[in-house]
C-alpha positions in Angstrom: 83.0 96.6 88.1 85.3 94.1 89.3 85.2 91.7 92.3 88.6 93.7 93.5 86.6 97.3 93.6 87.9 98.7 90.0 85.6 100.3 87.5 86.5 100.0 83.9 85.1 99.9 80.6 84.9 97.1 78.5 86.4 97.2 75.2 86.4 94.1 73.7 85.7 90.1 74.5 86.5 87.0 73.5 84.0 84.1 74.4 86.0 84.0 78.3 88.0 87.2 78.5 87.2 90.5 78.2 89.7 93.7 77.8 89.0 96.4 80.2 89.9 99.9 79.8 90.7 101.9 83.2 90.6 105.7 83.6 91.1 108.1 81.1 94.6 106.2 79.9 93.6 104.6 76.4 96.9 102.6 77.1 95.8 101.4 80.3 93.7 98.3 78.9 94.0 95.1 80.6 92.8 91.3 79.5 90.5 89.6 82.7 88.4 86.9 82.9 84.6 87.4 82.3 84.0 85.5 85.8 86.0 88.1 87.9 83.9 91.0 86.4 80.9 91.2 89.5 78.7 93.5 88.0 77.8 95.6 84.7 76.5 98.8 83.8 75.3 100.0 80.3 77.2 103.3 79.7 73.8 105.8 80.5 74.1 104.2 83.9 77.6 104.7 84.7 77.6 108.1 83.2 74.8 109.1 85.3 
C-alpha cells in the first residue's frame, strides 16, 4: 500500500524503486520510490 491510499502489486525493484502494478490493467505499471510504499503484504494476505 502506498502512503497516498493505493494498493498495487509489486513487479519488480531496483535497489530504491520499485514498479507497481495497479488493478487488473497489466499496462497500468508505474515506477515509485521504495520509501513512499507504507506498508506490505505477501500475496496470501492481500488475497485473503
Amino acid at each position: 500500500m502506498k502512503t497516498s491510499g493505493f494498493y498495487g502489486v509489486v513487479i519488480d525493484m531496483t535497489e530504491e524503486d520499485v514498479i507497481v502494478e495497479f488493478g487488473n490493467n497489466k499496462n497500468c505499471r508505474i515506477p515509485m520510490r521504495k520509501q513512499a510504499i507504507a506498508e506490505v503484504e505477501k500475496a496470501e494476505q492481500a488475497s485473503a
